[in-house]
C-alpha positions in Angstrom: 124.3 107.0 101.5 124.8 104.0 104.2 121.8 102.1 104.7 119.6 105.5 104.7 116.5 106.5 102.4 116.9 108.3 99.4 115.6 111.6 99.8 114.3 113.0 96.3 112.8 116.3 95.2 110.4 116.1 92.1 109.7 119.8 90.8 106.0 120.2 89.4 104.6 117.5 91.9 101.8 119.1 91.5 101.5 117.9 88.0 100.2 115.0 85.9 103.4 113.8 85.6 105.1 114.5 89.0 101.9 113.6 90.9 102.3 110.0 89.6 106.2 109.9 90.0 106.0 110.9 93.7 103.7 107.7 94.1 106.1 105.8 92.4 109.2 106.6 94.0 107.2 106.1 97.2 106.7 102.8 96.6 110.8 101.9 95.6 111.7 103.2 99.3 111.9 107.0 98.3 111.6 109.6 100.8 110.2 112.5 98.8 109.8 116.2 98.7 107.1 117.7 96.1 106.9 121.3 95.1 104.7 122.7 93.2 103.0 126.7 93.0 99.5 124.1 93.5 98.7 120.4 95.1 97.7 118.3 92.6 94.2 118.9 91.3 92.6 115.3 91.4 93.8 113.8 95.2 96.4 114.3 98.2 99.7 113.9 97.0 101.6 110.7 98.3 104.8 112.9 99.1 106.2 112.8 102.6 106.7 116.6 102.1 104.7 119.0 100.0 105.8 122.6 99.5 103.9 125.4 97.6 106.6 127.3 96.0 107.3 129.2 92.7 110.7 127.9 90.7 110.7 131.5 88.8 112.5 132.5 92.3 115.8 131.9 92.7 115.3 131.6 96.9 112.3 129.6 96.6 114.3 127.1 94.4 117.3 127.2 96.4 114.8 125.9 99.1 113.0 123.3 97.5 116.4 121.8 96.7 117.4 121.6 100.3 119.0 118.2 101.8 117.9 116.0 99.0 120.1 113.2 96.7 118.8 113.9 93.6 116.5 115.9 92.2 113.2 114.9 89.4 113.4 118.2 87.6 109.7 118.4 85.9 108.1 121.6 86.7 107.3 123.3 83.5 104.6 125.8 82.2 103.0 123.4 79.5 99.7 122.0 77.7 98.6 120.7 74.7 99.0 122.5 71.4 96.5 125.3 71.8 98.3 126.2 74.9 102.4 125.7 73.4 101.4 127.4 70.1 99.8 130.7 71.2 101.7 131.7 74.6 104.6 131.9 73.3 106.6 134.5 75.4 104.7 133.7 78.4 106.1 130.0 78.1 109.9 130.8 77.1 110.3 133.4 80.1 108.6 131.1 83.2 110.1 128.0 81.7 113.8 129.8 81.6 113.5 130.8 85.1 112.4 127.8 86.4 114.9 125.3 84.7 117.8 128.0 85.2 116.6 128.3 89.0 116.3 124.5 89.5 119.8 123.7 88.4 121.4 126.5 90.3 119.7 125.4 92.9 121.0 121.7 92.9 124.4 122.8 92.5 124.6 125.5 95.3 122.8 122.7 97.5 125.5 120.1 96.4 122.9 117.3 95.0 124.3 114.0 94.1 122.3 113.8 90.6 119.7 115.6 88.5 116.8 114.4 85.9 115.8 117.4 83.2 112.8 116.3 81.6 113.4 117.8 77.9 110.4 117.0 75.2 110.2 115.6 72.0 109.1 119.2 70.9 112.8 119.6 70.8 112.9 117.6 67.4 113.5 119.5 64.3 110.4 120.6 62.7 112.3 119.4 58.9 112.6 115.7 60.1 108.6 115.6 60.9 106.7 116.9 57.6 105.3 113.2 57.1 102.7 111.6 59.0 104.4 108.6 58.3 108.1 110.6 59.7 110.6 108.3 60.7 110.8 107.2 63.9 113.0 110.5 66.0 116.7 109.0 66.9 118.7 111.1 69.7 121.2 112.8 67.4 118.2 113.8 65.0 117.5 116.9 67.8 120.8 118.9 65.2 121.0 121.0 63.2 117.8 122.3 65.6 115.0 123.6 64.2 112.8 122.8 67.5 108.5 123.5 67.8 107.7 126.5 69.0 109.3 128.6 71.7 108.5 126.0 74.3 110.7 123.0 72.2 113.4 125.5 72.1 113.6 126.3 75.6 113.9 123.1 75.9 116.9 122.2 73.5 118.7 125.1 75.5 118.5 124.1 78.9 119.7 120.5 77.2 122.6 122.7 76.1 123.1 124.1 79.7 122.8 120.7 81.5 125.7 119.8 79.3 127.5 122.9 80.4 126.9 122.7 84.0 127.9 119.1 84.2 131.2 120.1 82.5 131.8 122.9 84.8 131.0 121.7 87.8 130.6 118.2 88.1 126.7 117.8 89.0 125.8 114.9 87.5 122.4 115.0 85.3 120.2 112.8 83.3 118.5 114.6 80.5 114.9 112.5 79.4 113.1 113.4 76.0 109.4 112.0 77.3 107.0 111.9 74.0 103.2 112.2 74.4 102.8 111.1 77.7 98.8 110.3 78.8 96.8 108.5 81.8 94.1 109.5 84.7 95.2 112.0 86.9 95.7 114.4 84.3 94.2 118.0 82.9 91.1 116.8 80.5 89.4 120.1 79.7 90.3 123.7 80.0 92.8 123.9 77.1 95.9 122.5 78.3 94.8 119.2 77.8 96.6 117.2 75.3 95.1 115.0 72.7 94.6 111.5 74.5 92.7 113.4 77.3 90.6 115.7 74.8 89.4 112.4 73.3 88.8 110.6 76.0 86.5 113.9 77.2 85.0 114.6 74.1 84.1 110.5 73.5 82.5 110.4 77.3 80.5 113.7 76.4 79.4 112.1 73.3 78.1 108.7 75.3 76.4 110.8 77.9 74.8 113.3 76.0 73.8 111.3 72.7 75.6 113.8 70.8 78.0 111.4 68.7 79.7 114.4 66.7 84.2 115.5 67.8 85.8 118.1 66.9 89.4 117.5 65.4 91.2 120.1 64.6 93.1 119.0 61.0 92.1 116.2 58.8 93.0 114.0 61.1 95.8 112.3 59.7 98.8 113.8 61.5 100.5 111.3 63.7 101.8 110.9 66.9 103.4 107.6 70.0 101.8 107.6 73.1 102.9 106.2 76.3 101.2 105.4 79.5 102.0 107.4 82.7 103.7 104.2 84.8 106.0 103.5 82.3 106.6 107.2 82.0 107.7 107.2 85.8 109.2 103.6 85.6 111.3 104.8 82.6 112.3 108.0 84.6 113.3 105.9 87.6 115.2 103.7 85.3 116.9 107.1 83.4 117.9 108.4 87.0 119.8 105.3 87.7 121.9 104.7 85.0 125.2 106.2 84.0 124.0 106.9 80.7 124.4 110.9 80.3 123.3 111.7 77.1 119.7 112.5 76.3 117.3 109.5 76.0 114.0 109.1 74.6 110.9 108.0 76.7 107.8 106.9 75.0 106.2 104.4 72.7 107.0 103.5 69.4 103.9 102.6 68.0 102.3 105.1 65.3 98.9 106.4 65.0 96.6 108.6 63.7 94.5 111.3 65.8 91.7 109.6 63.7 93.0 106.0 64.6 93.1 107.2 67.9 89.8 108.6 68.2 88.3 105.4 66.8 90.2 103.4 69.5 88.6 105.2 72.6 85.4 105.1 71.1 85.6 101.4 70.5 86.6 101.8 74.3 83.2 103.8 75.2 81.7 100.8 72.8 79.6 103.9 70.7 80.1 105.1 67.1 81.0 108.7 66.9 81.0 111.0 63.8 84.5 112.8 63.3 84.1 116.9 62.6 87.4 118.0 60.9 88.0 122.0 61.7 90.3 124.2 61.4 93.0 124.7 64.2 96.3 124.3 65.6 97.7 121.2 64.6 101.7 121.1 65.2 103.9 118.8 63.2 102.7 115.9 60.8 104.3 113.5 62.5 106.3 112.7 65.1 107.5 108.9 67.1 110.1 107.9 69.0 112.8 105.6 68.1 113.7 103.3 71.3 116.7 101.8 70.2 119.4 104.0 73.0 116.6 103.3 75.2 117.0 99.5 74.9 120.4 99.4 74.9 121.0 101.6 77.6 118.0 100.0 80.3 117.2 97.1 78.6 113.9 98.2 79.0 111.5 100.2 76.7 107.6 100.7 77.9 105.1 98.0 78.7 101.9 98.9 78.8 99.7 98.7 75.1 98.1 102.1 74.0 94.4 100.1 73.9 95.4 99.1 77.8 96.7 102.9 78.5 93.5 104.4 76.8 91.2 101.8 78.4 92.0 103.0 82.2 92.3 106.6 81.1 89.0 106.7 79.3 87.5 105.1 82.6 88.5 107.6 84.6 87.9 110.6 82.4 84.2 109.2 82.0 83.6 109.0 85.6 85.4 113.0 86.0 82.5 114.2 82.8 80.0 112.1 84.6 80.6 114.2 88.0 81.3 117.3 86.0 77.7 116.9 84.5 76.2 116.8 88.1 77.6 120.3 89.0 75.3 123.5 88.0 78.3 124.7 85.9 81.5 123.5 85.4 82.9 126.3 83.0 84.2 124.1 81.1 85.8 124.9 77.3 84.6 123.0 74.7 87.9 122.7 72.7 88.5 120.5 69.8 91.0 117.4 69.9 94.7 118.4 68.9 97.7 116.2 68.5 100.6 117.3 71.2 
């Protein structure tokens, strides 16, 4: 590269996720492309270059992935488990394309490397019966068994990294992110994942006086959450190493959806009275183990889930707050879910 900028391309940059890592690599000296089929839904992106494209195309891919070093590969058509456990087909087909796409795409245009954020929904569902499971090594993803059609897409575009390393050289980074949460991120509509449903359904309960949340489940399933900036830090990190094999990213800390729950309302400093309903609730338990991590980056993630929840919560509140002041926000009222 000389002395020259980095030039990056981070797929879904129109994203929770990708909106945050843009920002980041801006600020390590990145210059950096974002593509999305949106902009991002809460603020300008920081990119130096923001495309609106759609990754189910090969020629639109083959674009995005134009003069760049190496490319962030996290598009993906994702939510929470109401969304990943009822759109089954919709999810495997757009996901395919897109991943399929992206790495064609970075091979034609002769990119130097490649990040494929996988998921932790690639896990077997055997290994995670227990809410108190044992925390998920790397090797544990075989024999597969993965969640849902979207964990298996997953597992097989791992499969196909592999292959098109192999074959033709490009070298990639494959990243297993678990449970990732923060501000700037869906908070109602469905696809919202658990830390962000609580966080809403806590600030509704503060505002309104109605103290009563949903949770679909006893309550007792289990999940590790990790804050957003040591998401992106940690994908930074991944990028850079020579370490090929997938890796886990996320904390290793247990909880409960009640414990967790109980921790943003002791956040919104109210009591709040816990509804258990039925609902989709995906596997007992699930946590990363950070071992590989460690050894590979000498790193493993910060920031404490009370810190994590604490800025999240705060920024949530303020979106219900404005939400409130609107004549109707259309909002769905879903209940809290786990993944």
């Amino acid at each position: 590269m000389g002395g020259s900028r980095v030039r990056a391309l981070v797929t879904g940059a129109g994203g929770f996720i990708g909106n945050h890592l843009v920002s980041y690599l801006k600020g390590q000296g990145y210059w950096v492309r974002g593509v999305d089929f949106e902009y991002p839904k809460f603020g300008p992106s920081d990119a130096d270059e923001f495309e609106l494209l759609d990754l189910r195309h090969s020629q639109q891919a083959l674009t995005a992935a134009r003069e760049v070093d190496e490319v962030f590969a996290l598009a993906a058509d994702m939510g929470g488990m109401g969304f990943i456990s009822k759109y089954h087909a919709e999810i495997l087909h757009n996901n395919l394309l897109i991943d399929t796409h992206t790495l064609e795409a970075a091979r034609k245009n002769a990119v130097r490397r490649l990040l494929y954020t996988s998921s932790a929904c690639i896990y077997p569902l055997y290994r995670q019966s227990d809410a108190q499971v044992s925390a998920l090594k790397e090797e544990d993803a075989y024999p597969a068994d993965p969640e849902d059609a979207y964990g298996w897409e997953k597992l097989v575009i791992e499969r196909m990294c592999a292959h098109y390393s192999e074959q033709y050289g490009l070298e990639i980074r494959v990243v297993r992110p678990h449970n990732i949460f923060g501000p700037l991120g869906t908070w109602e509509g469905g696809r919202e994942k658990a830390p962000a449903a609580i966080c809403r359904k806590v600030a509704q309960a503060k505002l309104t006086g109605n103290h009563e949340i949903e949770i679909w489940g006893d309550g007792q399933q289990t999940r590790s959450f990790c804050y957003v900036d040591d998401c992106v830090e940690g994908l930074h990190k991944i990028m850079q190493s020579e370490f090929s094999q997938p890796l886990n990213l996320g904390q290793d800390r247990l909880i409960s959806i009640d414990g967790l729950v109980d921790m943003v309302a002791q956040i919104a400093e109210i009591e709040v009275v816990k509804k258990h309903v039925e609902g989709p609730q995906g596997v007992r338990g699930r946590n990363s183990d950070n071992m590989r991590l460690k050894q590979v980056l000498g790193w493993e993630p910060q920031i404490s889930l009370e810190e994590g929840l604490a800025r999240t919560y705060r920024w949530i509140e303020e979106q219900v707050k404005e939400a409130q002041l609107q004549p109707s926000t259309g909002e769905a009222q879903g209940a809290v879910h786990p993944d």
